[in-house]
C-alpha positions as CSV (number, residue, x, y, z in Angstrom):
1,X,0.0,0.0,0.0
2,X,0.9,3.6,-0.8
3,X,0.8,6.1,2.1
4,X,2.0,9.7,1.8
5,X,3.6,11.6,5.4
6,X,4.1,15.4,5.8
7,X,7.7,16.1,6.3
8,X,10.7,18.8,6.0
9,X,13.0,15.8,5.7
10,X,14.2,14.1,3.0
11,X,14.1,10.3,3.3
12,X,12.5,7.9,6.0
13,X,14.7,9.3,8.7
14,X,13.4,12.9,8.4
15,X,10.6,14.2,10.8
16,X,7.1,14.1,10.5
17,X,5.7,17.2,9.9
18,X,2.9,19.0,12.2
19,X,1.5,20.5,9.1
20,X,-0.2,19.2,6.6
21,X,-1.0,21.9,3.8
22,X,2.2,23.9,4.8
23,X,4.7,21.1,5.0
24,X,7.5,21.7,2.5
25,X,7.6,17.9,1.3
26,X,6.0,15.0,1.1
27,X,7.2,11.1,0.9
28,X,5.0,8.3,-0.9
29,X,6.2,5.2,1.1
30,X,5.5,1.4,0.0
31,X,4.5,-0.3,3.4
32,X,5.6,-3.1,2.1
33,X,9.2,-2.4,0.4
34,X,9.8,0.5,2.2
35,X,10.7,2.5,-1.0
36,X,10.3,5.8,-1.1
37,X,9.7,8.6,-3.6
38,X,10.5,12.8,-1.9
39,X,7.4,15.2,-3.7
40,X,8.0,18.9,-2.9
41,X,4.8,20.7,-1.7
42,X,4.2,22.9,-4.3
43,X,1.2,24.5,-2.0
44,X,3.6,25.5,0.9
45,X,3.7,29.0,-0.2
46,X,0.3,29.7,-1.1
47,X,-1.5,32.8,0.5
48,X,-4.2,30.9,0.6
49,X,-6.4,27.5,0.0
50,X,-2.6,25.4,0.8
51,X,-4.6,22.9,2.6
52,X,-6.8,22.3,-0.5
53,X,-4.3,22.0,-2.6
54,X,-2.1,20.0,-1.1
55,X,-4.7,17.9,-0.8
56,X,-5.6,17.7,-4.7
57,X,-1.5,17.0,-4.8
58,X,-1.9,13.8,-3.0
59,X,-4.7,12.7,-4.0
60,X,-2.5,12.7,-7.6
61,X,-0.6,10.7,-5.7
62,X,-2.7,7.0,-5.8
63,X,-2.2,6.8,-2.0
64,X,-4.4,5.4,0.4
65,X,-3.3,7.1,3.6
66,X,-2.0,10.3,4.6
67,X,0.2,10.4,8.0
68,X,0.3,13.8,9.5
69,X,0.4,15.7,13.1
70,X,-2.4,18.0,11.9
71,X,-4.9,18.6,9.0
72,X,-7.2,21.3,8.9
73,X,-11.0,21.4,8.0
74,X,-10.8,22.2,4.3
75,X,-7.7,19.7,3.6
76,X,-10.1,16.9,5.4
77,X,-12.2,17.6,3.7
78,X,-10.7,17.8,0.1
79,X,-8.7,14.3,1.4
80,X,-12.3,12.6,2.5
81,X,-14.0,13.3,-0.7
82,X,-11.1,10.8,-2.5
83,X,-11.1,8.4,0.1
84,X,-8.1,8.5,1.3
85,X,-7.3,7.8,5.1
86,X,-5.9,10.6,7.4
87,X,-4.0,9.8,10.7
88,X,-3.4,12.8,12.3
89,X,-1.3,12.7,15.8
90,X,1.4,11.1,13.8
91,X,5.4,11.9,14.9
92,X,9.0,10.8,15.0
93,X,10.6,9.6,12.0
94,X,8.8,9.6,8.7
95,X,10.2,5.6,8.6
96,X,8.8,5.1,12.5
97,X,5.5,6.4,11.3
98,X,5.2,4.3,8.6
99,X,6.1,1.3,10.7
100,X,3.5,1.9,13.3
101,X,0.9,2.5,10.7
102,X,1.2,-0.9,9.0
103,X,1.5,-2.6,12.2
104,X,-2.2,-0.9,13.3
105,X,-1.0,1.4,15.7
106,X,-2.6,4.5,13.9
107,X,-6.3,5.0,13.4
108,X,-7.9,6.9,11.1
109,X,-9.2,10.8,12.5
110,X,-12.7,11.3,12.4
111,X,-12.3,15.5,11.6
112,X,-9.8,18.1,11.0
113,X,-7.2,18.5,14.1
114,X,-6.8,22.2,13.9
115,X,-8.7,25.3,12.4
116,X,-7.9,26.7,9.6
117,X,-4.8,29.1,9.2
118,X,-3.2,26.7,11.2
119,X,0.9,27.1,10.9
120,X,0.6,30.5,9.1
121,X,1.7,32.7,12.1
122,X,-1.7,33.4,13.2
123,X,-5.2,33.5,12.0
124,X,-6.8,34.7,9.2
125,X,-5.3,37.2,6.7
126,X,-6.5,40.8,8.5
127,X,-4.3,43.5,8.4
128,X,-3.2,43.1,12.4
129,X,-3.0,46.0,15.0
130,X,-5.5,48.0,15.6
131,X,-7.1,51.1,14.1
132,X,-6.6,54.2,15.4
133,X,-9.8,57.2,15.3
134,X,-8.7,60.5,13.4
């Protein structure tokens, strides 16, 4: 089976990421052989919508599980709709992960983990501070 995990690394020893839609790569694993293939998330950078389209990136993929420490309500949604798995919670090694995953340690989330904005520095995209009367 063909899972994809959130990482800044660059092979199985590199860390899982705590961000989905922001993460700056992506590995496709093969549970089984344990081969690996490093994507760069081209949605890391977006101003807005990266959960959604990271998500339409992996679900490219042919994967049946993401592996994540987070995933907001619009990526869960966009990953849902394709049927693909999301186990959020996940950390360590991007390897470790994928071990603990095939061996049923890791179940599936029921919802997003985080709002959205989540990993952009704060919430929403409003101008900060405050206003001041004339």
């Amino acid at each position: 089976m063909k899972v994809v995990v959130s990482t800044s690394g660059e092979d199985l020893s590199g860390p899982v990421e705590p961000r989905f839609g922001r993460c700056p790569r992506f590995i496709v694993v093969d549970t089984e052989t344990m081969e690996f293939e490093v994507i760069p998330n081209t949605a890391v950078s977006s101003a807005h919508g990266a959960g959604i389209a990271a998500a339409q990136l992996v679900g490219s993929m042919g994967v049946k599980a993401v592996l994540t420490g987070n995933v907001g309500p619009n990526a869960y949604s966009a990953l849902s709709a394709t049927g693909i798995k999301i186990v959020t919670g996940v950390s360590g090694t991007v390897g470790d992960a994928v071990k603990r995953f095939s061996s049923g340690e890791y179940k599936s989330t029921g919802g997003p983990s985080v709002g959205g904005h989540f990993g952009t520095g704060g919430r929403g995209g409003g101008g900060g501070g405050r206003r001041r009367p004339f």
